[in-house]
C-alpha positions in Angstrom: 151.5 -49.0 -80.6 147.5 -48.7 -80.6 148.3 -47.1 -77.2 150.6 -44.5 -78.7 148.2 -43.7 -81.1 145.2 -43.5 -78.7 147.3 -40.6 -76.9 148.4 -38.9 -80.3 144.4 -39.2 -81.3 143.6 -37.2 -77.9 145.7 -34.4 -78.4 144.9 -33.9 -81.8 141.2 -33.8 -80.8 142.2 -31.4 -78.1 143.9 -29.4 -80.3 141.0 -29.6 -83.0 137.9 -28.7 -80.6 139.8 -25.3 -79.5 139.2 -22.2 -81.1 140.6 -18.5 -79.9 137.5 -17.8 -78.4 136.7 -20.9 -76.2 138.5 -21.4 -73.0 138.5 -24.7 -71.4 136.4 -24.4 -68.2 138.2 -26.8 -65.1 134.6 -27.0 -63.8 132.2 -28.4 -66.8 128.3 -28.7 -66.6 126.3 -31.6 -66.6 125.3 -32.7 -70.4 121.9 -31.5 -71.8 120.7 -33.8 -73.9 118.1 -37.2 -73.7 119.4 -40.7 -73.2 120.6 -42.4 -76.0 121.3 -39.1 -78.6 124.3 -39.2 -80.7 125.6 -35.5 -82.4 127.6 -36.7 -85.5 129.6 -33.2 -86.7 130.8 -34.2 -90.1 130.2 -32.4 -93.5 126.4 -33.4 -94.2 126.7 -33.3 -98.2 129.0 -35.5 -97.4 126.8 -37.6 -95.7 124.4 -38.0 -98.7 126.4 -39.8 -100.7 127.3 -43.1 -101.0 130.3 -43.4 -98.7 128.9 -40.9 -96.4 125.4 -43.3 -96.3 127.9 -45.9 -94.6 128.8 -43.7 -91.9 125.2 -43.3 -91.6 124.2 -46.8 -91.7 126.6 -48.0 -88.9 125.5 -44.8 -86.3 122.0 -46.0 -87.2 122.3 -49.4 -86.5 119.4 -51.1 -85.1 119.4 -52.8 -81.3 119.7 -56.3 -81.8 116.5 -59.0 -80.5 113.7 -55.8 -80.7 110.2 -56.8 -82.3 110.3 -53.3 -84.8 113.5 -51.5 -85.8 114.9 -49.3 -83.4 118.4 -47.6 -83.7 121.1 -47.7 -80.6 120.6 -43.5 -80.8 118.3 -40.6 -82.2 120.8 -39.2 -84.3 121.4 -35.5 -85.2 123.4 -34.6 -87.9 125.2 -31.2 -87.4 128.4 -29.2 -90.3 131.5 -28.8 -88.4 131.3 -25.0 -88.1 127.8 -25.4 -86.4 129.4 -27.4 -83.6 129.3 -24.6 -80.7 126.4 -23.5 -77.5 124.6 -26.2 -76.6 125.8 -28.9 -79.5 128.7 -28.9 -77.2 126.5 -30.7 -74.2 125.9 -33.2 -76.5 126.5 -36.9 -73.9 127.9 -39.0 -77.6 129.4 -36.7 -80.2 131.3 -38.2 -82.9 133.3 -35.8 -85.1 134.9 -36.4 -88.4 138.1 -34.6 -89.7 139.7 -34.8 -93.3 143.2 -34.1 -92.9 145.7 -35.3 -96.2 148.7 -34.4 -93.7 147.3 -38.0 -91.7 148.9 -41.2 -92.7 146.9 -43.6 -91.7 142.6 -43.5 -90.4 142.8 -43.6 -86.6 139.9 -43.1 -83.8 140.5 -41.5 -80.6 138.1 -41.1 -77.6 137.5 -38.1 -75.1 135.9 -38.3 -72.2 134.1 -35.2 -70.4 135.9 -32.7 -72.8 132.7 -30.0 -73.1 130.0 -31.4 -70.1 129.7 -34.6 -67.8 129.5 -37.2 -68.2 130.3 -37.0 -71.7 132.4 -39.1 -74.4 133.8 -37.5 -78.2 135.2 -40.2 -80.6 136.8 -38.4 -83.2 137.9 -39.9 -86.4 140.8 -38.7 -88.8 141.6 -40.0 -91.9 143.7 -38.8 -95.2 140.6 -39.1 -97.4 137.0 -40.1 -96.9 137.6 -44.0 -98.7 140.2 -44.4 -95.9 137.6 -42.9 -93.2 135.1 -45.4 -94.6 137.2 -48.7 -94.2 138.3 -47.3 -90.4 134.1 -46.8 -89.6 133.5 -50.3 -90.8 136.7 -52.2 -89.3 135.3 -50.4 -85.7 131.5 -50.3 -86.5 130.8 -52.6 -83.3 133.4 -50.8 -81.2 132.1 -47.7 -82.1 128.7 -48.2 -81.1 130.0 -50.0 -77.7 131.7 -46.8 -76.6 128.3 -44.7 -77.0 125.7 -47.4 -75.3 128.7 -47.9 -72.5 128.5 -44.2 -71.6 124.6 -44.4 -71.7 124.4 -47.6 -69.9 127.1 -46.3 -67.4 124.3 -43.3 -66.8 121.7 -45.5 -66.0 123.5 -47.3 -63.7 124.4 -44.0 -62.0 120.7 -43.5 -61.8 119.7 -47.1 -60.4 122.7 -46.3 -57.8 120.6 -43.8 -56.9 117.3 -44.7 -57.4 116.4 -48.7 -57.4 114.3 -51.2 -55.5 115.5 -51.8 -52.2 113.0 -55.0 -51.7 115.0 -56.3 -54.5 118.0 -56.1 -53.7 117.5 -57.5 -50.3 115.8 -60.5 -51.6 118.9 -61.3 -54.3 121.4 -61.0 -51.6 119.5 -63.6 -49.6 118.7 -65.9 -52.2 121.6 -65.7 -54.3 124.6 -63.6 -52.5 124.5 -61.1 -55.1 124.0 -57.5 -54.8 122.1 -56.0 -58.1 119.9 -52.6 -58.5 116.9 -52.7 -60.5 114.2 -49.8 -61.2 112.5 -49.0 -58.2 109.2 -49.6 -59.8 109.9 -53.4 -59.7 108.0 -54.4 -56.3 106.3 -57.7 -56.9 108.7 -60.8 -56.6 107.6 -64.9 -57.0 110.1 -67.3 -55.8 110.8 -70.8 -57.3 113.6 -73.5 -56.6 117.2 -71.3 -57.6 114.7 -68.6 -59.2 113.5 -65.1 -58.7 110.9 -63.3 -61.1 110.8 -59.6 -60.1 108.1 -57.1 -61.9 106.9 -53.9 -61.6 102.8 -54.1 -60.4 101.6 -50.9 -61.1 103.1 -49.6 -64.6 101.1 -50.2 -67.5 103.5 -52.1 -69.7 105.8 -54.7 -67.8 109.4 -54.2 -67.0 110.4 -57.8 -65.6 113.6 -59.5 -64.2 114.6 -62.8 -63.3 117.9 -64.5 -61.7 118.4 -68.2 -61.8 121.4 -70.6 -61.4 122.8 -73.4 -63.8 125.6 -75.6 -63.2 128.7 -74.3 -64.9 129.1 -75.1 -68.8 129.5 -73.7 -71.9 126.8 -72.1 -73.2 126.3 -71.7 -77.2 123.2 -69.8 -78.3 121.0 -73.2 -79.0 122.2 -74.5 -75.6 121.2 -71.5 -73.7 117.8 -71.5 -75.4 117.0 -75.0 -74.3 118.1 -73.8 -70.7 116.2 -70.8 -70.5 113.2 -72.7 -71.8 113.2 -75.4 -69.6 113.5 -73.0 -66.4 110.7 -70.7 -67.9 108.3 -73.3 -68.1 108.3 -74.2 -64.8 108.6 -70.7 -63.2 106.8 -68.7 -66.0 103.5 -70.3 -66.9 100.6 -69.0 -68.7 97.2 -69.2 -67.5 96.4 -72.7 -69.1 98.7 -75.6 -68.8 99.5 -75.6 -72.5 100.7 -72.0 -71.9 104.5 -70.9 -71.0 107.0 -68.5 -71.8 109.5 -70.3 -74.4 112.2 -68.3 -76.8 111.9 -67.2 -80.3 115.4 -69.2 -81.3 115.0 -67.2 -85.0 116.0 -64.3 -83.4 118.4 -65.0 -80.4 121.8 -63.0 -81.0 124.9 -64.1 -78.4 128.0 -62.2 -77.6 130.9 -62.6 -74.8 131.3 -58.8 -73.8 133.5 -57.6 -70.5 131.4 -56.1 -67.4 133.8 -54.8 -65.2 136.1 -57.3 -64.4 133.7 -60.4 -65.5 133.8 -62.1 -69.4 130.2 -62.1 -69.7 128.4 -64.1 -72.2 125.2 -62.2 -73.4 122.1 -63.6 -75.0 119.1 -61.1 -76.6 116.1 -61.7 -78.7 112.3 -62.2 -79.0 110.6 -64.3 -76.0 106.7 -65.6 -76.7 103.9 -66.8 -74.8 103.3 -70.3 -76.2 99.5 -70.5 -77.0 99.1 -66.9 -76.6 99.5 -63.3 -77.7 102.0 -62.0 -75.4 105.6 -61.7 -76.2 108.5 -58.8 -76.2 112.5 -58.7 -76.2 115.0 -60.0 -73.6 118.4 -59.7 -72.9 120.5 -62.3 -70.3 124.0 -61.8 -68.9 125.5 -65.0 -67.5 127.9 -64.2 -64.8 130.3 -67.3 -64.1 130.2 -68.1 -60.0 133.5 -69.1 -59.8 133.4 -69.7 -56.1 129.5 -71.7 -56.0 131.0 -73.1 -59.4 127.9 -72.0 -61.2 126.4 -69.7 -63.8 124.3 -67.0 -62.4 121.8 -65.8 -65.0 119.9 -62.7 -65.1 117.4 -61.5 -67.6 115.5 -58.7 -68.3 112.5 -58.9 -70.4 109.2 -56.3 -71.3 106.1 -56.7 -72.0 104.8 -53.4 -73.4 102.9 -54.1 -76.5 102.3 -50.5 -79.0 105.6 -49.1 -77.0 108.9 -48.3 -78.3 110.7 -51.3 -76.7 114.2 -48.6 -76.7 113.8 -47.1 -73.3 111.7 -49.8 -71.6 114.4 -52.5 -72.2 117.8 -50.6 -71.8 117.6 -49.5 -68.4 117.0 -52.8 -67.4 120.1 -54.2 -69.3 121.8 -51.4 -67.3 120.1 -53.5 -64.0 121.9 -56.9 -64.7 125.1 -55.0 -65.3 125.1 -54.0 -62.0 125.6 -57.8 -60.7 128.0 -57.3 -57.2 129.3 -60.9 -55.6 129.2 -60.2 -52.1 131.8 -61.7 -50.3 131.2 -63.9 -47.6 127.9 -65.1 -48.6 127.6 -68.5 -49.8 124.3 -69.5 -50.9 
């Protein structure tokens, strides 16, 4: 049934983003606007009021385990009738549609319709109340659908462009393959650890892999894990100095990375003692065939920064987590 209406959904967005003076073009152009913007074409008095201010609340989330509030997106609000030229380049567009003829609120999903690479989630309800209960039933889907296709273009990028040092020194240690920015150069080696950071930027993109036996890991569990291995492989300059986890702040979700039920774990991280401190995320991949858990973190240290763009390309880094067969470290 939600299959059926997934197909219905994309040919009535089909239908609904043609006009009698726009052909389809088989060969599209590559989107034109900034990582992580969102185009929302929806009526904008709408938007003002209270139900529309719902909408507005759930595209404007804040990202979870950041020191100041940043949203998922930069959000631009656009009429329907303005939604033409270069709005159409847009990477995220959302679009909202008012039809009484609709039974029931659905959401359907386009991918690549106007540019590449590109998705359109288009909602239709029978009234706005309806439209309202669909946005907050899907709030978290809808926001995964928009940071997939931006994380999914930063992993096209670290494809492309990543640290080949890196890479060479987690397939050795590890038997993983995984790109991260090609700024990160400098790497310090423990016992089942790897700390990996980039030397010469002035803030401090930083990743880590490590290895626990396999077990269940709830969010107070995992902090008393990542704690204990942080001590010993991230100290400070004193010995009453180490990195430890603001547990106030730790968020964990089970999300799907290709194939793999990842559990993720994001939040504040501190320098005990000291003044340092920034956000992390941590994917732990299970090792089926080592039976272990393979963890790997990202964290920043960038302190007057917006933490947005220094934090989610390296959250695209541990998504790129490759078992290589054969190795069996």
């Amino acid at each position: 049934m939600r299959h059926c209406i997934y197909i219905l959904m994309c040919v009535c967005l089909l239908a609904s983003c043609s006009s009698g003076n726009e052909k389809k073009s088989a060969v599209k152009g590559k989107v034109q606007s900034a990582p992580y913007e969102l185009l929302v074409v929806a009526d904008k008095e709408w938007l003002k009021t209270e139900m529309g201010q719902q909408l507005v609340e759930v595209v404007e989330a804040p990202i979870l385990g950041l020191p100041q509030r940043e949203g998922n997106f930069r959000v631009t609000y656009i009429n329907p009738e303005a939604f033409k030229g270069t709005f159409q380049y847009y990477a995220n567009i959302l679009t909202v549609d008012i039809d009484k003829k609709t039974k029931e609120p659905v959401m359907g999903v386009v991918e690549d319709r106007y540019a590449r690479p590109q998705v359109v989630v288009h909602l239709l309800a029978p009234d706005y109340k309806s439209l309202v209960t669909l946005v907050q039933q899907e709030s978290q889907q809808l926001l995964d659908i928009f940071n997939e296709n931006e994380f999914a273009r930063e992993r096209a990028l670290l494809e492309k462009h990543h640290s080949g040092v890196v890479t060479r020194k987690t397939q050795n240690l590890f038997g993983v393959s995984m790109n991260v920015p090609e700024e990160i150069d400098d790497m310090k080696e423990g016992k089942n650890f790897l700390w990996a950071s980039a030397s010469k930027q002035d803030f401090k993109q930083n990743v880590c892999l490590y290895t626990i036996p396999m077990q269940d890991l709830t969010g107070e569990r995992w902090v008393e894990v990542r704690d204990s291995v942080m001590k010993v492989n991230i100290p400070g300059d004193r010995e009453d100095q180490w990195m430890e986890t603001d547990f106030r702040t730790v968020s964990v979700r089970l999300m799907k990375v290709e194939e793999n039920d990842v559990l993720t774990m994001r939040g504040l991280w501190d320098m005990r003692n000291d003044a340092m401190g920034g956000p992390f995320v941590c994917y732990a991949y299970p090792d089926i065939v080592r039976d272990r858990l393979l963890i790997v973190e990202g964290f920043v240290f960038a302190p007057d920064k917006k933490k947005r763009p220094i934090i989610r390309p390296l959250e695209a880094a541990l998504q790129t987590v490759f078992f290589v067969p054969g190795t069996h470290k």
